[in-house]
N, C-alpha and C positions, 0 to 999 in steps of 0.2 A: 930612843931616837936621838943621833946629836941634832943637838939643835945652833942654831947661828947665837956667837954672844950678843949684847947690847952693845958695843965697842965696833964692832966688826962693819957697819955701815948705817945710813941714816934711814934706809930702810926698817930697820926694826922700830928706829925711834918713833915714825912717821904711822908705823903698825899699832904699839902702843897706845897714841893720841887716840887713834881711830877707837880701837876697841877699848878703851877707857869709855867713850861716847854712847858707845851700845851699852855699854855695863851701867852707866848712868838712864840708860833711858828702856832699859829691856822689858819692863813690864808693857812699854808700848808697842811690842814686837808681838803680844795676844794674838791669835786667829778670831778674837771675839769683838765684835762692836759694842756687841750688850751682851747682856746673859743669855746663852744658848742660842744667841744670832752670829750670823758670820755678816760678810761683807765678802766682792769680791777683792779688794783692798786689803782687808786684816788676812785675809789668807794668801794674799802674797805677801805680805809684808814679813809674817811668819816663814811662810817659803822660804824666804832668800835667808832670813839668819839661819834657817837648819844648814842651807847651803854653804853659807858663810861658816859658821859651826864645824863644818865635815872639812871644809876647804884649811883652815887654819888651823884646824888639831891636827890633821895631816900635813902641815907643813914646818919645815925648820925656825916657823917665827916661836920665840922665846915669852910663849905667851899662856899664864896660868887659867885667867876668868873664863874664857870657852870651856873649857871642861870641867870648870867647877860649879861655874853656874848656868850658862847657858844649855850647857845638857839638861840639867836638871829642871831647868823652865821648858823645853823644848819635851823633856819625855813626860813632864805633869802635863801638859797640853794632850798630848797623843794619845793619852791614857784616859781623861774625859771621857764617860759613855755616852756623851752627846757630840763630844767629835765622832767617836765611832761609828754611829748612828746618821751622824751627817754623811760619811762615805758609802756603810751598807745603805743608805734611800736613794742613793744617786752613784750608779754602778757606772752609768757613762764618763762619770767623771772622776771616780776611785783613784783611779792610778795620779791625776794630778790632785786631788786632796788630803792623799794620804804619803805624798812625796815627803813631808820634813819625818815619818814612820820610814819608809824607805831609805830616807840617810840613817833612822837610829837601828836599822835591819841590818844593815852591813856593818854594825859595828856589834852584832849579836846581842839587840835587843828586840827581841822575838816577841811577837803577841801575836797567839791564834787568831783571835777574833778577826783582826786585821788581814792576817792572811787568808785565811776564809772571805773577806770581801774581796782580797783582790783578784783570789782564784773563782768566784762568783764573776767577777767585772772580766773575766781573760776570758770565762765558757761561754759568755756572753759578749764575746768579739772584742771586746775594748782591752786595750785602748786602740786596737788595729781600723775599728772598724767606724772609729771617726775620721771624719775629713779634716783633715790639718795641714797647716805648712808644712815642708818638710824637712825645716830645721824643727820643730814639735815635735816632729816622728823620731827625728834622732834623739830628742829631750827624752822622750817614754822611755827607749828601747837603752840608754843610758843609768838612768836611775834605776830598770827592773833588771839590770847587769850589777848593777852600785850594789843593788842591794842583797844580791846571792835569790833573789827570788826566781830569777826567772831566766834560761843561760842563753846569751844573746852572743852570738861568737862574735869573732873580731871582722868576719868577713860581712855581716849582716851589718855590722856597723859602719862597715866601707860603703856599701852597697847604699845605705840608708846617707849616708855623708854625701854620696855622688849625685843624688838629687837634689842636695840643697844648693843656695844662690853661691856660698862659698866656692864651693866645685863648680861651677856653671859658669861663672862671670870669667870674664876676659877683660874687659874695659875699665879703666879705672875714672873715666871723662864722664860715666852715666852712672854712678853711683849718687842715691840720694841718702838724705839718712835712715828711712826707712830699711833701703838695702844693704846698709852701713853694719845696721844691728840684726838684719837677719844673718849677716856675715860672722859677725862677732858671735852670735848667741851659737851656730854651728860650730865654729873655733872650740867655742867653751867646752860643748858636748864630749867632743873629740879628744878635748886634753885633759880630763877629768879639772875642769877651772884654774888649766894655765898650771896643773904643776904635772905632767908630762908633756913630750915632744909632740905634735904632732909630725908624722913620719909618713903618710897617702900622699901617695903625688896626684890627688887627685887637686888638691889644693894649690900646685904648681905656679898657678897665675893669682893665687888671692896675699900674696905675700906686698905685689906691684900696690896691690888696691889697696892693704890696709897702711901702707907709706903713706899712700898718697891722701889717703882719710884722716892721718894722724896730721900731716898738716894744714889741712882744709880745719878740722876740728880745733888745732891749735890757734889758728889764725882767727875763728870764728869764736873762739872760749866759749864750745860745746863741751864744758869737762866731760860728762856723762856719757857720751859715746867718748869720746877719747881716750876714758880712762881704759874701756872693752878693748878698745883697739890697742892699747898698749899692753894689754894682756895676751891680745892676738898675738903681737910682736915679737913678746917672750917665748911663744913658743911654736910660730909656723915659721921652718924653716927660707932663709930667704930675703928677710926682711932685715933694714937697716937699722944696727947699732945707732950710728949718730945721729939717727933723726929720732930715735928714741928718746936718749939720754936728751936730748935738745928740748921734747917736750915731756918729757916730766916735770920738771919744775913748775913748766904750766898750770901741769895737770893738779898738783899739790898745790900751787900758789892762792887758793880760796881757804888752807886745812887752818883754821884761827883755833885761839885757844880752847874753845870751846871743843874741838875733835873733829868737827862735822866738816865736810865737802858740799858745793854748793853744785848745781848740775849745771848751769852756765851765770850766763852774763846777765842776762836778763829780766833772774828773777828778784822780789823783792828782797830790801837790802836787809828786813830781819830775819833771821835766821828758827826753821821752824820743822819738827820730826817729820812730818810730809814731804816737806820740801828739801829735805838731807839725806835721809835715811838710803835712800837704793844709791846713789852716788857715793855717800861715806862705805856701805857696804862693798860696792864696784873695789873702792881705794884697799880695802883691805884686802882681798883676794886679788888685787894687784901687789899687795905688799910682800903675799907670800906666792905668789907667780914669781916675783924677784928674789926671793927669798932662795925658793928652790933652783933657780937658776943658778945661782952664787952657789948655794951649798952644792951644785953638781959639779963645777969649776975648781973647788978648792980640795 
């Protein structure tokens, strides 16, 4: 893959710092609270670096420790027979615990076992046959496409797109945050996390709203939706350059030496893996949302 040099913008630099950060702190990315216990916390935390993980190998950032190490912490987790164990006892919820397995599935790391739960968890209606938001519903139907498991066409994911608030809203005067990030998290689904276009007009009027949330957020130093919304912006067509580039700076202006992103204003001024971690992560899979923006330009 080419990938972007270091020279080529301050993006890579800004990419760097961040996953420097993770690499320093990966062993707190666990699924485990204690031995053989989860949380529902440690298993999102883990969530998001597989995701981060998939998002940044995939993308033109010039970046070696995701595949040298974070794979390798990420497929010794999944491989655990007490993760495995955790997914086959709780079939309702397979598809979303065995999600950082589904990012190492599309990259042909195969384990029967796992696939037998999730073919258990599918004959047994799931993940269809929970009630979910329905940006969730495009979350599922997203990762069991990611992963070559399950073949989800392009139409079934329009279709699954056209229900959620992204597709549906018109107004950008009634957005709160809550609607901000169900916006955002559909965005995500849709572009494989900002490094495809989305191209659905069904999305026609969410281009006005995520404008107008990046400055609302800007103004309010909500880094943590702003950084989503800025991801949105890379890639639904529509949406303003200048008000971009105008808050990015914002949005990096908390990145200290340390590596970490702060999610706003508000919180305390010491800086701590809880209160970084999904923020610092947001910045990075913003870094190569910009990333691949550039390398499709050049």
């Amino acid at each position: 893959m080419t990938v972007l040099r270091p020279e080529d913008d301050e993006t890579t630099g800004r990419a760097g710092r961040l996953c420097a950060w993770v690499d320093r702190n990966l062993d707190r990315f666990t699924p485990w609270h204690a031995d053989g216990e989860t949380t529902p916390s440690s298993l999102q935390r883990f969530a998001e670096l597989a995701i981060a993980y998939d998002v940044v190998t995939g993308s033109p950032l010039p970046l070696s420790s995701p595949e040298d190490s974070w794979h390798s912490f990420i497929l010794e987790h999944v491989r655990r027979p007490a993760f495995a164990e955790l997914a086959r006892s709780h079939l309702d919820l397979a598809w979303a615990l065995l999600l950082p397995y589904l990012v190492l599935r599309g990259r042909e790391d195969v384990d029967d076992y796992h696939d037998a739960t999730l073919l258990a968890s599918q004959r047994a209606g799931f993940p269809r046959a929970l009630e979910v938001v329905p940006y969730r519903a495009l979350d599922y139907a997203y990762f069991a496409r990611r992963s070559g498991l399950s073949a989800v066409s392009d139409d079934q994911i329009s279709t699954l797109l056209g229900a959620t608030y992204a597709a549906r809203a018109s107004c950008a005067y009634v957005v709160n945050d809550e609607s901000a990030y169900a916006l955002t998290h559909a965005v995500l689904y849709a572009s494989a996390f900002g490094q495809e276009f989305v191209s659905d007009a069904q999305l026609r009027n969410a281009a006005e709203i995520i404008d107008s949330m990046i400055v609302d957020c800007a103004v309010r130093r909500h880094y943590d939706l702003l950084g989503e919304l800025l991801i949105a912006s890379v890639v639904v067509p529509g949406t303003r350059p200048d008000l971009r580039e105008l808050a990015l700076p914002v949005f990096f202006s908390t990145l200290d030496e340390s590596g970490s992103l702060l999610p706003n204003d508000n919180v305390d001024s010491s800086r701590n893996f809880d209160t970084c971690y999904h923020t610092t992560m947001v910045g990075l899979i913003l870094c190569a949302s910009l990333a691949r923006a550039t390398f499709e330009k050049s």
